[in-house]
Structure formats: C-alpha cells, structure tokens
KOLDRENTOR-250537 format. One record per residue (C-alpha): y, z, x; residue number from 0. Coordinates in nm, 4 decimals, decimal comma. Layout:
! residues N
Y_Z_X_NUM
...
This chain:
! residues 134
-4,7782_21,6512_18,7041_0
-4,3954_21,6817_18,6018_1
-4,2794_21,3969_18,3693_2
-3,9339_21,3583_18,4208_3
-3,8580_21,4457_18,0670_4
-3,9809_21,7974_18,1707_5
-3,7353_21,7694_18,5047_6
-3,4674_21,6817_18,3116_7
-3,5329_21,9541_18,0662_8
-3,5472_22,2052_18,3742_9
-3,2629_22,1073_18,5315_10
-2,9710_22,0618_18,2811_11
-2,8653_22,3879_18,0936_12
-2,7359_22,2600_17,8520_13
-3,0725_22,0473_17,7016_14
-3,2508_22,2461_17,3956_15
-3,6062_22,3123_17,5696_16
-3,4039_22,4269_17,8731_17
-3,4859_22,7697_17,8465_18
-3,8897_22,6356_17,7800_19
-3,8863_22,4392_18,0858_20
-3,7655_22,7210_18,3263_21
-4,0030_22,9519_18,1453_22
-4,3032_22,6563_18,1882_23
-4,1839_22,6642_18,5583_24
-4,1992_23,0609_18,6217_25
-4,5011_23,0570_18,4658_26
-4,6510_22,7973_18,7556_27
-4,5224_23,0126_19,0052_28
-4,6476_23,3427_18,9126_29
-4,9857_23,1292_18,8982_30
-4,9380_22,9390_19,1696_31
-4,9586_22,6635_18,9892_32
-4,9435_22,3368_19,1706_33
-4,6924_22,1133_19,0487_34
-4,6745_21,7166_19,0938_35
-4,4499_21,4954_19,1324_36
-4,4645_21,1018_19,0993_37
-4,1964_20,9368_19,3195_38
-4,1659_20,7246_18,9951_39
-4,0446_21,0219_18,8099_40
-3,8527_21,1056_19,1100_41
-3,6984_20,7222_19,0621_42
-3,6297_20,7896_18,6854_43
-3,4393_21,0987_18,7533_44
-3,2303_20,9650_18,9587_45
-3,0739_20,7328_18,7032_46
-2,9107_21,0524_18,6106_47
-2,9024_21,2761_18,8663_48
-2,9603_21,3375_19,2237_49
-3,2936_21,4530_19,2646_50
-3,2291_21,6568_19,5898_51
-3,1425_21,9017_19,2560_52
-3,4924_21,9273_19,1591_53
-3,6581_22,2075_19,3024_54
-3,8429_21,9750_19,5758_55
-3,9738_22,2493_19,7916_56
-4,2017_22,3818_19,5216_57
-4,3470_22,0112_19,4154_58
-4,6239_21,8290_19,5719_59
-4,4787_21,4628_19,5729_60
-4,7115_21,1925_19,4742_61
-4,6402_20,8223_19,6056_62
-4,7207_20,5308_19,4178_63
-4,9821_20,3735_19,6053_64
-5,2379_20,0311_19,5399_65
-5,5547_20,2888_19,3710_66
-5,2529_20,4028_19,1323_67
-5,1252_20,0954_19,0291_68
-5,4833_19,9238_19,0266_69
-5,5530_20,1776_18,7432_70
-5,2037_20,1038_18,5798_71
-5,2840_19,7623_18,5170_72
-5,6702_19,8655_18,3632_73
-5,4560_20,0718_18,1698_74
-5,2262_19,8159_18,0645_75
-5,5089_19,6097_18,0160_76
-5,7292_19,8412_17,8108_77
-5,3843_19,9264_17,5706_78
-5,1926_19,5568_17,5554_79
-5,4057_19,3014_17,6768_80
-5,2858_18,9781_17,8236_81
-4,9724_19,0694_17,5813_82
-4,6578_19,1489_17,7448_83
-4,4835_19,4711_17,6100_84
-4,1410_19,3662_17,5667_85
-4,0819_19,0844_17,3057_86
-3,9331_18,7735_17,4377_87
-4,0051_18,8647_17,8113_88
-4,3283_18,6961_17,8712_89
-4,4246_18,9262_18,1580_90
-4,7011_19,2048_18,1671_91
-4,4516_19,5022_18,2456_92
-4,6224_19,8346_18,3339_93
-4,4162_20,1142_18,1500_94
-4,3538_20,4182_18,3770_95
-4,5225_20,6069_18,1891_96
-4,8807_20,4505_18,2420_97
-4,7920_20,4749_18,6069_98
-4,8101_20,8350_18,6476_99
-5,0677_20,8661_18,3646_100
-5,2791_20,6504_18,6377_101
-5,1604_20,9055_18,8893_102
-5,3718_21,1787_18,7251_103
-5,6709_20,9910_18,7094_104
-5,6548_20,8320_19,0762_105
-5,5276_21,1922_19,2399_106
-5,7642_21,3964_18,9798_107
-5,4253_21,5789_18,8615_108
-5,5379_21,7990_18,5388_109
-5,2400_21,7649_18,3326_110
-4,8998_21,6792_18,2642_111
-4,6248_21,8340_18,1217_112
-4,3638_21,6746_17,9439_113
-4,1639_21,6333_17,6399_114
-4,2043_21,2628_17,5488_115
-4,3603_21,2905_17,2635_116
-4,3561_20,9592_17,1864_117
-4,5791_20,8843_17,5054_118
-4,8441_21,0777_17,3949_119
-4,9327_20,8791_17,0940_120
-4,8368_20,5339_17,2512_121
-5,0294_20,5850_17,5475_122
-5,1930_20,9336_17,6380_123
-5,3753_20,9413_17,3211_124
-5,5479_20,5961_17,3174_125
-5,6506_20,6151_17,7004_126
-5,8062_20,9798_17,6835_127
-6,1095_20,8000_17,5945_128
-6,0501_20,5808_17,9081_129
-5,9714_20,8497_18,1223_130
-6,2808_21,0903_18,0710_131
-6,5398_20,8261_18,0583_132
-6,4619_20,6058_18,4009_133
C-alpha cells in the first residue's frame, strides 16, 4: 500500500527521497509488484495536488469501505480508548493513518511504504501486535 507520503515523495522532483521513491517504484515494476492505493491517500494528495498525476494506471485503488473502518475504530480503540485524539475536541477522530493501516489488515495487503516516520511509532508499532494475532 502507498502512503501518500511515499506519493508525494514520487511525484515532486524536487522532495529529498525523490530519487528513492522512483527507484522504490521501478523496483515494483520490474517485480511486478502490486501496488495499493487507499482512496484516503488518494483524498490526502489531493490537498496538494491533482491526483490524476499519480501514476493511476499502475495502482490497484482501494475504497474505504464498512470492514475497513470497523477495524479503524478497534484500532482506535485498542491505541486511545474512549479518549479523543485531539485536545479540546471531545470527539473520537480516526487519524488517516489508522484508516489505511486497517486497509492492510481487512484487504490482507503485506506492507506499506511510506516515509512518515512518525506513524510508525505512534501507530504501526503498537498495533503490530494487534494485527498478527486477530
């Protein structure tokens, strides 16, 4: 699965890890590799860009559907609790992030590339545990 971090990474020249995404990318193809893509990261990208850009005809889309975000809210659940995760906004809001993470459980996706390194120990890390045993 594509995090848009990686897309973004791909797409703009200018980004350091450019030339690391388009390698990551080649590699895929020379594989054949499938690559996935959430229609939230699609969503995300498009706060930025048009994502007709992204190479669309190589990607498998994945939709958002009521299994995913079922297993975003255990997820939620499992990492947060009742608590919301913004302070002051007394709302359970699901991050992005935990909603394609539940996309590779629900669609039995193997990985997911990315540079958000940050995600990885705020949420990849703590579920893996989650993940492997349900």
């Amino acid at each position: 699965m594509l995090d848009t971090s990686y897309c973004i990474r791909l797409m703009d020249d200018t980004e350091a890890l450019h030339a690391n995404a388009i390698e990551y990318y080649r590699y895929f193809l020379q594989q054949k590799i499938s690559m996935h893509i959430s229609t939230i990261a699609v969503a995300e990208y498009a706060v930025g860009d048009d994502p007709q850009n992204l190479p669309i005809n190589t990607l498998q889309i994945e939709s958002f559907d009521f299994l995913d975000a079922r297993e975003a809210g255990n997820f939620h659940k499992y990492l947060k609790g009742a608590q919301p995760n913004i302070e002051g906004y007394n709302r359970r809001i699901i991050v992005n992030d935990l909603k394609i993470f539940s996309q590779l459980k629900t669609k039995k996706i193997d990985a997911i590339i990315s540079a958000d390194i940050s995600s990885l120990s705020k949420y990849i890390t703590p579920l893996l545990s989650q993940i492997c045993c349900m």
